[in-house]
C-alpha positions as CSV (number, residue, x, y, z in Angstrom):
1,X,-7.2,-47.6,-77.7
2,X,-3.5,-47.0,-76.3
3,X,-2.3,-46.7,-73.3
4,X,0.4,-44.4,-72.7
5,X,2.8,-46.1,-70.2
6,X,4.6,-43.3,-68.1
7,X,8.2,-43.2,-67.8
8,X,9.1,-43.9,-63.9
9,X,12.6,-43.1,-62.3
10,X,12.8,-45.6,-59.7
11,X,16.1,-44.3,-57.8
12,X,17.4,-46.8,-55.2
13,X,20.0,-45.9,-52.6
14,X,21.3,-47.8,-49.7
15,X,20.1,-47.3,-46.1
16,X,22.7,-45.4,-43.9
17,X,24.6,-48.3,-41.6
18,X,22.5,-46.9,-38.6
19,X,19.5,-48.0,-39.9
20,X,20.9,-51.9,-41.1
21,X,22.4,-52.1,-37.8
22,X,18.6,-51.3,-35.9
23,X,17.0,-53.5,-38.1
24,X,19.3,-56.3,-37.2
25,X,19.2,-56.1,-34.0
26,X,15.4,-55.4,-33.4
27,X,15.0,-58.6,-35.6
28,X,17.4,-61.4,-33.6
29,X,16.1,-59.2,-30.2
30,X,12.4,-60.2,-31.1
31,X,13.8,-63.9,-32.8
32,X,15.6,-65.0,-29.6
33,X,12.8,-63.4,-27.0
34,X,10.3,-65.9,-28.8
35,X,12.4,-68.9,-28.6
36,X,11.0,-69.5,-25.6
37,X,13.9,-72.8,-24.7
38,X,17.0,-70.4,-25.4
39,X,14.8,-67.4,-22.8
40,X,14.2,-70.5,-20.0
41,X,17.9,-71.6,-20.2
42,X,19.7,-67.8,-19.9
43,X,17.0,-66.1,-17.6
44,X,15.7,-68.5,-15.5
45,X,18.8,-70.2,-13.6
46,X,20.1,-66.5,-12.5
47,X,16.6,-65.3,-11.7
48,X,16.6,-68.2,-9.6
49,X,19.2,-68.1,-8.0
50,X,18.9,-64.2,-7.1
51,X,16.2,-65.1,-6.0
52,X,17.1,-67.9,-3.4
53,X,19.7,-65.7,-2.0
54,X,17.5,-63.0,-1.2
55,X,14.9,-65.3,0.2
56,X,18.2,-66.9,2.3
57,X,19.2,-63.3,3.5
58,X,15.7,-62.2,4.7
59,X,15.6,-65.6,6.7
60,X,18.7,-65.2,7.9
61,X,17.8,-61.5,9.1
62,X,14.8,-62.6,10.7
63,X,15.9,-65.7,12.7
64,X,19.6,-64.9,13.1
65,X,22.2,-67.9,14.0
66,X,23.1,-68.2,17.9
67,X,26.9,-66.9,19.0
68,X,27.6,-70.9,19.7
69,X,26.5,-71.7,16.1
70,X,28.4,-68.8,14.4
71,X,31.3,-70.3,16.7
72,X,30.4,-73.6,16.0
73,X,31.1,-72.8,11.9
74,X,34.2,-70.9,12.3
75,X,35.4,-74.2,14.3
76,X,34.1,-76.5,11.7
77,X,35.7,-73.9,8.3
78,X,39.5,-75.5,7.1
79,X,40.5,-72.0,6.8
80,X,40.4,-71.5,10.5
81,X,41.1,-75.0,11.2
82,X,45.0,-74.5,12.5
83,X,44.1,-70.5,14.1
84,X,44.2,-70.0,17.3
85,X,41.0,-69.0,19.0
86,X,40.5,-65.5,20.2
């Protein structure tokens, strides 16, 4: 019994850079999304605070500040400090 073995041309070429530079990416997009410290740390704070100035702007628009207490702030700013008042 023999086997014939079957001659195989096994041509190799490189992938165009398009495709290497998709891979790469795709792969550290999906490797840093799943480290779920380094997503907390760069997400989270400015989520946070985007969030507590919208929530500080919808208060302010609902209950707004008296004309003595907006006077009372520009009174109390350094900026304004040596101006006279109007």
């Amino acid at each position: 019994m023999t086997t014939a073995i079957a001659a195989v041309d096994i041509v190799a070429q490189t992938p165009d850079r398009w495709t290497l530079v998709r891979a790469v990416c795709v792969r550290e997009w999906r490797e840093a999304l799943s480290n779920k410290l380094l997503v907390g740390m760069t997400l989270l704070p400015p989520l946070v605070i985007l969030t507590a100035g919208i929530v500080a702007v919808a208060a302010a628009a609902v209950n707004p500040p008296s004309e003595r207490d907006v006077q009372a702030l520009y009174a109390a700013a350094p900026a304004v400090a040596g101006t006279p008042a109007r």
